[in-house]
C-alpha positions as CSV (number, residue, x, y, z in Angstrom):
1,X,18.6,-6.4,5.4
2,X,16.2,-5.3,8.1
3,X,12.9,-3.4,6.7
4,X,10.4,-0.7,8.3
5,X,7.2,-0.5,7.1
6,X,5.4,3.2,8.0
7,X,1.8,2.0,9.4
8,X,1.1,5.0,11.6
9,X,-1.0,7.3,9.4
10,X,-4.1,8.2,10.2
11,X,-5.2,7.9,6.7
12,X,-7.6,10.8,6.7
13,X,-8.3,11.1,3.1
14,X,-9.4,7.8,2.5
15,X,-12.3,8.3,5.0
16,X,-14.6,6.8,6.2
17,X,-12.8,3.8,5.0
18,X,-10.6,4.8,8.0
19,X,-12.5,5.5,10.5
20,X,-12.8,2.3,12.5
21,X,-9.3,1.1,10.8
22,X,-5.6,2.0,10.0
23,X,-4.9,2.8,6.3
24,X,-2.6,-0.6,5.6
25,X,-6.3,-2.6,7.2
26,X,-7.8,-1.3,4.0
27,X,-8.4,-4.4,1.9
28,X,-7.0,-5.1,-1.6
29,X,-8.9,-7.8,-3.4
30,X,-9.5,-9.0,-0.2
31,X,-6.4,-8.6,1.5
32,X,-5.0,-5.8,3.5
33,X,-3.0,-3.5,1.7
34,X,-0.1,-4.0,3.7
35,X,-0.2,-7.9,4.0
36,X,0.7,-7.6,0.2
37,X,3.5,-5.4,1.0
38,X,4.5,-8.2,3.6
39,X,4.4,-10.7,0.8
40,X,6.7,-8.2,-1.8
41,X,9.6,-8.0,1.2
42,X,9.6,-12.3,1.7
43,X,9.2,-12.4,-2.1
44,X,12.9,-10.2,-1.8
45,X,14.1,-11.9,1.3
46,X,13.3,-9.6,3.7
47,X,12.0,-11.1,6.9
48,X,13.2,-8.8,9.4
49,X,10.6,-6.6,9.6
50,X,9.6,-3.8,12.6
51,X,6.2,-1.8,12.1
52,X,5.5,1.5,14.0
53,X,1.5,2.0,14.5
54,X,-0.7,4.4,16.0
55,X,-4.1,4.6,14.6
56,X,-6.6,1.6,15.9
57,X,-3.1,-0.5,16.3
58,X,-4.5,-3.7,17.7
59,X,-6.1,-4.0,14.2
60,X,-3.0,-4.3,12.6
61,X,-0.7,-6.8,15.4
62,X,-4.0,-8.6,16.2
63,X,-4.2,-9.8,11.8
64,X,-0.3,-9.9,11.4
65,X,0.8,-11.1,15.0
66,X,5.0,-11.9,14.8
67,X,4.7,-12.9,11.3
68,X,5.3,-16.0,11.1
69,X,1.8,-17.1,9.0
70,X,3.7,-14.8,5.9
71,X,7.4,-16.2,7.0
72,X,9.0,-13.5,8.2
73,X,9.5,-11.9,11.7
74,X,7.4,-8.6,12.8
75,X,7.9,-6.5,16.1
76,X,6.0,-3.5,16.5
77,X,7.0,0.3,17.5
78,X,3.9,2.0,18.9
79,X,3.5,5.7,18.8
80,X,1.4,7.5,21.4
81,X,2.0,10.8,19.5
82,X,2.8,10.5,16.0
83,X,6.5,11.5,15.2
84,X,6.2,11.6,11.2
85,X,8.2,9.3,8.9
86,X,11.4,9.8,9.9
87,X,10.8,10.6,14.0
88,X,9.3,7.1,13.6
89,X,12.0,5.6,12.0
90,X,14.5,7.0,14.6
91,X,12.5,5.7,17.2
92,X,13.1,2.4,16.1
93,X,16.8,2.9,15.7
94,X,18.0,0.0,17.5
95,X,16.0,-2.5,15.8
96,X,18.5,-1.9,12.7
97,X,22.1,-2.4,14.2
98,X,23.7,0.2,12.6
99,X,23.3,-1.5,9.0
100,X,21.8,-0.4,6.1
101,X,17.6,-0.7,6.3
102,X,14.8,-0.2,4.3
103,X,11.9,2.0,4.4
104,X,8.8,1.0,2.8
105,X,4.9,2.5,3.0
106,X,2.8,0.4,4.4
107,X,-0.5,1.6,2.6
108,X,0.8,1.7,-1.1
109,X,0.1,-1.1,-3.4
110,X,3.5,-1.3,-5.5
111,X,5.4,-4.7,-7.5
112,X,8.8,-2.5,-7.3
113,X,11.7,-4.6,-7.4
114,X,13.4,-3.8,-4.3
115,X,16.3,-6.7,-5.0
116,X,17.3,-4.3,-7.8
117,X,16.9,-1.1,-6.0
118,X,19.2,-2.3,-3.0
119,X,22.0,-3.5,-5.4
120,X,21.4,0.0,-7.1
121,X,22.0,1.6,-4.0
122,X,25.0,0.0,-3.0
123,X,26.4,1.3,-6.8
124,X,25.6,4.7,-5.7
125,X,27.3,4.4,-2.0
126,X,24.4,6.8,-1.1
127,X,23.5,8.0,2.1
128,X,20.0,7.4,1.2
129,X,18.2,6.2,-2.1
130,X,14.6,7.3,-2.6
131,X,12.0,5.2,-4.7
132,X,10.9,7.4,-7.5
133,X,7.8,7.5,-9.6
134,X,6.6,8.8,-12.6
135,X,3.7,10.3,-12.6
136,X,0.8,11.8,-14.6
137,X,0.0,14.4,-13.0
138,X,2.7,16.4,-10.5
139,X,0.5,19.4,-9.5
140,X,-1.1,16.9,-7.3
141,X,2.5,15.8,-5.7
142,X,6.0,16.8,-4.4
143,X,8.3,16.4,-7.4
144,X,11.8,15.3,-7.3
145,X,14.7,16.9,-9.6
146,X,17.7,14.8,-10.6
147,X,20.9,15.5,-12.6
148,X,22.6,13.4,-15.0
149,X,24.0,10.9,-12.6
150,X,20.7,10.6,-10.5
151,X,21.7,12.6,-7.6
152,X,18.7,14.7,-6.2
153,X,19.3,18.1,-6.3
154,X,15.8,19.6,-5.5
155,X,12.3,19.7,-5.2
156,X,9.0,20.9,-6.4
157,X,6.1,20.9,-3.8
158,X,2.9,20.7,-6.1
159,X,4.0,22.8,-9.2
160,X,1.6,24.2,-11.2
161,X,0.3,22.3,-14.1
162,X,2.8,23.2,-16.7
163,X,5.2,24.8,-14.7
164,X,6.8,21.2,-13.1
165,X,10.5,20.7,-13.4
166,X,10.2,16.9,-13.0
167,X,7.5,14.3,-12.9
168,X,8.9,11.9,-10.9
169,X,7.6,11.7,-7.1
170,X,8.6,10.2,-4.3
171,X,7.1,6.9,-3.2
172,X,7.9,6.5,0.1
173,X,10.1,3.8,-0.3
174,X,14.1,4.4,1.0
175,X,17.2,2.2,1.0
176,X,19.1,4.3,4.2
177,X,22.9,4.2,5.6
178,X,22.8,4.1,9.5
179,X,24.2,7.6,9.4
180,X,21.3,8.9,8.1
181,X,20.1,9.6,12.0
182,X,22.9,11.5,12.1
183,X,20.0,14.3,11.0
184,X,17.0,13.1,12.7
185,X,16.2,14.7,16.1
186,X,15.0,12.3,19.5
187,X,11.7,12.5,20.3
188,X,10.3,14.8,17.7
189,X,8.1,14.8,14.7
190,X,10.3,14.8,12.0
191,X,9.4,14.2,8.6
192,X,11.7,12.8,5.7
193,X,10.0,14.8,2.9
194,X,9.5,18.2,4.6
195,X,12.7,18.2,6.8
196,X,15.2,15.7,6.3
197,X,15.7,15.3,2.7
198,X,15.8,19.1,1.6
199,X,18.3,19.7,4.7
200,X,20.8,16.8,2.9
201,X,20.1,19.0,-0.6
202,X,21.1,22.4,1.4
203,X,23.9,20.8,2.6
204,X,25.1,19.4,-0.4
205,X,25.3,15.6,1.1
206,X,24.6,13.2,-2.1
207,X,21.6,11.3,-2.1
208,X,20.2,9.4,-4.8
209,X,16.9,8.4,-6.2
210,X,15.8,5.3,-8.1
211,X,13.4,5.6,-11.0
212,X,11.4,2.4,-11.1
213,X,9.0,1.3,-14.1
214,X,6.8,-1.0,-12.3
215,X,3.2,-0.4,-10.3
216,X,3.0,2.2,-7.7
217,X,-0.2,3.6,-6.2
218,X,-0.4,5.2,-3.2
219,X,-3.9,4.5,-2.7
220,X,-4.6,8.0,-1.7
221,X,-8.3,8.5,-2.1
222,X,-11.1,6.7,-2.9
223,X,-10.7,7.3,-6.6
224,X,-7.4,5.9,-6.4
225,X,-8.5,2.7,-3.8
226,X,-11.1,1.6,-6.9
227,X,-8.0,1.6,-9.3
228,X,-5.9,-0.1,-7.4
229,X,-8.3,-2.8,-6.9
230,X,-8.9,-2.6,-10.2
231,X,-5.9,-2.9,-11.6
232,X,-5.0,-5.8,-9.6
233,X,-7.9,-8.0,-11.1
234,X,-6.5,-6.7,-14.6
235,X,-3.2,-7.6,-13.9
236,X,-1.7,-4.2,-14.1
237,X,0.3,-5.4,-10.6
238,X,1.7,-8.5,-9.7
239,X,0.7,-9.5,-6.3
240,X,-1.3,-12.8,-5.0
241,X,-4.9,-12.5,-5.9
242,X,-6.7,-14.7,-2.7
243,X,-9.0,-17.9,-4.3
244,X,-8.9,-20.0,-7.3
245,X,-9.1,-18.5,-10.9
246,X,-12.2,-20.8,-12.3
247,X,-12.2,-19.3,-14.9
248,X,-10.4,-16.1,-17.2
249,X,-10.4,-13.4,-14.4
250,X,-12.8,-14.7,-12.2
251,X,-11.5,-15.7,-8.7
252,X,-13.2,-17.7,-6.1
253,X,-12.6,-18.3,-2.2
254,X,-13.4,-21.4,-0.3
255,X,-16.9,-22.5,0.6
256,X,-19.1,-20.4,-1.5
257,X,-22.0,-21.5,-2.8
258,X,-23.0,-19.6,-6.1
259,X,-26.6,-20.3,-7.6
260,X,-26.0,-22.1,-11.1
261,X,-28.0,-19.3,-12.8
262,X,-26.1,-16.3,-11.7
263,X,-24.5,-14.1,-14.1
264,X,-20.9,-13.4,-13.7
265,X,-18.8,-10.9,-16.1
266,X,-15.1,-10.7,-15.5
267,X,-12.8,-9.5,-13.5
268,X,-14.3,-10.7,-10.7
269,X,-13.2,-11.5,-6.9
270,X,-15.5,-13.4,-4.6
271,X,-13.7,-14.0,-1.2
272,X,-14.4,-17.5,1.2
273,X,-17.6,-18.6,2.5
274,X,-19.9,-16.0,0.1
275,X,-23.5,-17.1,-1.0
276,X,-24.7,-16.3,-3.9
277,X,-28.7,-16.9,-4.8
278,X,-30.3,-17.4,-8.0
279,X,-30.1,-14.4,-10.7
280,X,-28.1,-12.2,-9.0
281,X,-25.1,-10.4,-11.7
282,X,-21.9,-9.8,-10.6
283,X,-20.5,-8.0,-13.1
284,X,-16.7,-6.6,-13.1
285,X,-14.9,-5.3,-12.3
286,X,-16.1,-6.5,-9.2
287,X,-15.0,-7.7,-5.5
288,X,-16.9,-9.1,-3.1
289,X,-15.5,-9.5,0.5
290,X,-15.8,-12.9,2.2
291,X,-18.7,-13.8,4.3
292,X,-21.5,-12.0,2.1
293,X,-24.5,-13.0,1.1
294,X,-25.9,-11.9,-2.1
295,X,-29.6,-12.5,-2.8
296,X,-31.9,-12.9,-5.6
297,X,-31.9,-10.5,-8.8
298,X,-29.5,-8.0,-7.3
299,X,-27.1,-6.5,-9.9
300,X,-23.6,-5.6,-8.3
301,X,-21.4,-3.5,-11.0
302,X,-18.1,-2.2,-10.8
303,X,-17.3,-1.7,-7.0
304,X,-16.0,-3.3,-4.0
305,X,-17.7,-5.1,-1.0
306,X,-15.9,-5.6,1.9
307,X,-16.1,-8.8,4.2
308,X,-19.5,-9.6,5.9
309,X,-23.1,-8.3,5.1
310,X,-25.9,-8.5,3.2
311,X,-27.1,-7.4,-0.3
312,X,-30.6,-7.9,-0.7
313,X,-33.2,-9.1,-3.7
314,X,-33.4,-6.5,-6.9
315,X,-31.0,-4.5,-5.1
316,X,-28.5,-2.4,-7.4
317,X,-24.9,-1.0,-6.4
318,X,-23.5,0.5,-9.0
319,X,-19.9,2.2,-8.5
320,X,-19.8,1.7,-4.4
321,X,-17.7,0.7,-2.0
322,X,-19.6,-1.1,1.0
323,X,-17.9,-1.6,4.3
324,X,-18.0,-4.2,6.6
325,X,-21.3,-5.7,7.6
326,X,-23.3,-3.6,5.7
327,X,-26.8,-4.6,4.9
């Protein structure tokens, strides 16, 4: 089955994280968010793989290329004016021949099993399956309603606190039939959220959605980038944490040199070629991007440090998230 990851976003409330790169750039314990979506899809056997971009896109084909470093095979739909999730998707209509494809987010940081959720779909013989969520709060999302047998039969855009219907949201993640562009325009932003799926409702045309129990986040803000990291070095989500594990939660890249007498406090993630001088504490959870040096007596606490830079003697960052080459 052919997949489409959605990497067009301009990310805009995860700035200034954004600013200088696309939203599936931003690094997960080290990693780009989306090269761990990359790694879910081989995990599932899905190598065919076409990504539409638009925000700083060279970023994104210059680190992945065609894919063959994660075995599997990327091409690349670019988007001089953004044409939402599904105008993107119908763009690259050809790319699926006429089968049945998946759509996943490219900025999300999920462990879904999509094996499962494609067998499920083929039970339903749905025109379209949508990824559902549960969710703790749905005043701050677009709910979904389902009847007994799954079929979606509404939504709830942001209900009030106590006044939600459903607390399951969509994830962004779709198994589609090929006639699903039977209801996408050429040419035109088009978005499956706000037009697509609540025409299919109106007209009565059964679609499905798939409750899944595993981790989704969709790493909308800051607050939410910090947990996600987070959670990955607690194992709250299963996805390939970058280095060896020395020790119980503390991971470390390739050539780093850590002073003897430094303090370290799991969880912990040091990326490749990081120095690390005499006193300094590192205390989790904590990720430090590779190619940073970290000098004497500085105290780094809870936060995230992308690749490159400088943190100098007694300094304290407590909380942060540093961007790349910061000194």
């Amino acid at each position: 089955m052919k997949v489409m990851i959605l990497a067009a976003g301009l990310g805009t409330r995860l700035r200034p994280l954004t600013d200088l790169i696309s939203k599936p750039m931003v690094p997960i314990v080290n990693k780009p968010v989306m090269e761990h979506i990359i790694e879910l899809l081989e995990k599932h056997d899905l190598k065919e793989i076409i990504v539409n971009l638009h925000w700083y896109p060279e970023v994104i084909r210059d680190y992945f290329k065609d894919g063959s470093r994660f075995n599997v095979n990327i091409q690349y739909s670019y988007e001089d004016e953004l044409l939402g999730t599904a105008g993107g998707v119908k763009k690259a209509k050809d790319f699926f021949e006429n089968k049945t494809f998946l759509v996943i987010s490219g900025d999300a940081l999920t462990d879904i099993d999509l094996s499962n959720l494609i067998k499920y779909h083929k039970q339903k013989k749905s025109l379209c399956t949508m990824v559902l969520t549960n969710v703790d709060e749905p005043s701050a999302y677009g709910v979904v309603i389902l009847n007994d047998e799954k079929r979606i039969t509404g939504f709830q855009e942001k209900p009030p606190q106590g006044k939600e219907k459903s607390k399951l949201a969509n994830s962004g993640i779709y198994v589609f039939e090929p006639e699903i562009f039977e209801y996408i325009p050429d040419n035109e932003f088009y978005d499956f959220g706000a037009d697509v799926f609540p025409h299919l409702v109106k007209e009565n045309i059964p679609i499905y959605g798939y409750t899944h129990f595993r981790y989704w986040n969709d790493v909308g803000n800051l607050i939410e980038y910090m947990k996600g990291n987070f959670d990955v070095l607690n194992d709250k989500v299963k996805v390939n944490i970058p280095g060896t594990e020395i020790s119980k939660n503390i991971w470390i890249g390739e050539n780093c040199k850590i002073h003897k007498d430094v303090i370290m406090s799991p969880p912990i993630c040091i990326g490749s070629n990081c120095i690390v001088k005499k006193n300094a504490k590192l205390l989790g959870p904590l990720i430090i991007g590779n190619d940073t040096v970290i000098m004497e007596r500085a105290i780094l606490y809870k936060g995230i440090k992308w690749g490159s830079g400088y943190i100098g003697k007694d300094a304290s960052l407590i909380g942060a998230v540093i961007g790349e080459s910061t000194k």
